[in-house]
C-alpha positions in Angstrom: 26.7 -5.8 -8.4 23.2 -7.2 -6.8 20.0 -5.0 -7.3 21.8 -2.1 -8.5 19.7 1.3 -8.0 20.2 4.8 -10.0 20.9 7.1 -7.8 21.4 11.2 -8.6 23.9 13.0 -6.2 24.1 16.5 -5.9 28.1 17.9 -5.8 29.2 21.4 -4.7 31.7 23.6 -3.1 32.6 27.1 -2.0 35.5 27.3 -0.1 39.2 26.9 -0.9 39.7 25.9 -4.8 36.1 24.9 -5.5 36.1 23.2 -9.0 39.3 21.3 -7.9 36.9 19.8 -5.0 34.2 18.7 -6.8 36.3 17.3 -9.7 37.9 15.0 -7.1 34.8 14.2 -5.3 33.6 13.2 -8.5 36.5 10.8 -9.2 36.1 9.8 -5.5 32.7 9.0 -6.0 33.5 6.9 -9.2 35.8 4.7 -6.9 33.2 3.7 -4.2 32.5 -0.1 -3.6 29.6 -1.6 -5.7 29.0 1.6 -7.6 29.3 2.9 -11.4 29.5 6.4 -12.6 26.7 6.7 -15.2 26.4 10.6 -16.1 28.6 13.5 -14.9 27.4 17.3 -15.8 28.9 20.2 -16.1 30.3 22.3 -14.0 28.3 25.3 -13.3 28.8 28.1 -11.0 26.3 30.1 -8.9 26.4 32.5 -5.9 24.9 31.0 -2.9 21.2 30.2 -2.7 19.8 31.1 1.3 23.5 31.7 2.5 26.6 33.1 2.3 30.4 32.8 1.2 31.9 32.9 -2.2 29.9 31.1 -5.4 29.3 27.9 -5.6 30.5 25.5 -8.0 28.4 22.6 -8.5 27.4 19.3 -11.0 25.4 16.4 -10.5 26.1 13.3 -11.2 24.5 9.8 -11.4 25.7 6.4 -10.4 24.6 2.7 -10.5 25.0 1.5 -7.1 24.5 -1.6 -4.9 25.1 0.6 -1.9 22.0 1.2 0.7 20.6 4.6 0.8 22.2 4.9 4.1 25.6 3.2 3.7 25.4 6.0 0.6 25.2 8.3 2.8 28.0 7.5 4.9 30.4 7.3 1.8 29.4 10.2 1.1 29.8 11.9 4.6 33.2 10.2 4.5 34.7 11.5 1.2 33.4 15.1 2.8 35.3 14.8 5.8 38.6 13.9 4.0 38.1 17.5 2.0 38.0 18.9 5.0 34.1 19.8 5.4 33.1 21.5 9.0 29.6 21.7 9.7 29.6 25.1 12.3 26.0 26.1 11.3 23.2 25.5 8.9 24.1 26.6 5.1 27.7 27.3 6.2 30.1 28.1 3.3 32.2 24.6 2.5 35.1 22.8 1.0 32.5 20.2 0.0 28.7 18.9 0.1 27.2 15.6 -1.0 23.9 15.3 -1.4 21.9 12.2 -2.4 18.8 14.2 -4.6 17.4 10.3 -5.6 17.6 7.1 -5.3 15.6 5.0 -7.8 12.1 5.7 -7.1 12.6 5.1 -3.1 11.2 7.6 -0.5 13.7 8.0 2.2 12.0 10.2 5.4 14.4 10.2 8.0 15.7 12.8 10.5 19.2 12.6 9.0 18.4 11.6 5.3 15.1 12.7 2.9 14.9 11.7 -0.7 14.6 13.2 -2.9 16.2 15.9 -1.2 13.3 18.2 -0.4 14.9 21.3 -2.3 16.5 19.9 -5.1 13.8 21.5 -7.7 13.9 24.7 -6.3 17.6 24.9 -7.1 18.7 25.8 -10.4 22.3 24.4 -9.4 20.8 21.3 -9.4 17.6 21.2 -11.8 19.8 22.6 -15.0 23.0 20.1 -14.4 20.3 16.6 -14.1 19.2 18.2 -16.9 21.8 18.0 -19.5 22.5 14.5 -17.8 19.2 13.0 -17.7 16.4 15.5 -19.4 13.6 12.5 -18.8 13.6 13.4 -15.1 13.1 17.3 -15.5 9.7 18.7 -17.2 9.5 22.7 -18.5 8.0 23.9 -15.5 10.7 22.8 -12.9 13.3 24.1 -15.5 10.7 27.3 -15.3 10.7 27.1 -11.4 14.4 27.8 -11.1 14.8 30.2 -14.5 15.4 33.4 -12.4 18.2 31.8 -10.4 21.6 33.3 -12.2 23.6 30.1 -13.0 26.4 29.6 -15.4 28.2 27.2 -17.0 31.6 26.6 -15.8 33.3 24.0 -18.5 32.1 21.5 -21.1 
């Protein structure tokens, strides 16, 4: 793998059998070209945060990868349209979301791609899970930030 980066996805669903999704996105995610899994979370489960549908089940996970952000990004937009993921409005309930929260140190602002995703530590979904994998990147006060967020864990 040339110039491998770290990169920290963010992994969730909320429609049809949730924690069977994101378990297979996770092992889908393990088998993309040029790319390691490094840490996988727990799963955790939370109801949703500015929408609506059934709770969410959700993990984060890191990986090594030689992929661009962009060419990521389209893996990633791949294995969510093979689970079936419809995008009918903004925050709509799903069989599966990818997000790309960072990517090494890069600053990505594009219309279809920001990183680090702009809301990653305002979501305790994401902010608790990176940090049982990776506690360097999360200080008290983001962990304080998202403390009144319900969020529980789902397995070991």
């Amino acid at each position: 793998m040339r110039n491998p980066v770290l990169a920290t996805l963010g992994v969730g669903a909320n429609l049809g059998d949730p924690r069977t999704a994101v378990r297979k996105a996770i092992a889908d995610l393990a088998r993309l070209p040029d790319t390691d899994m490094v840490g996988i979370s727990s799963l955790y489960g939370s109801a949703p945060l500015d929408a609506d549908g059934p709770d969410y089940v959700n993990a984060v996970v890191q990986v090594r990868t030689a992929l661009s952000p962009d060419a990521l990004l389209a893996a990633l937009q791949a294995i969510e349209q093979k689970a079936g993921r419809e995008r009918p409005y903004w925050n709509a309930p799903r069989t599966l979301d990818l997000d790309i929260l960072l990517y090494g140190a890069a600053r990505v602002d594009h219309e279809h791609l920001q990183i680090p995703h702009p809301r990653m530590w305002q979501r305790a979904f994401v902010v608790v899970p990176l940090a049982e994998i990776a506690p360097d990147l999360v200080n008290p006060a983001q962990m304080q930030a998202v403390s009144g967020q319900a969020l529980h864990r789902l397995d070991g």
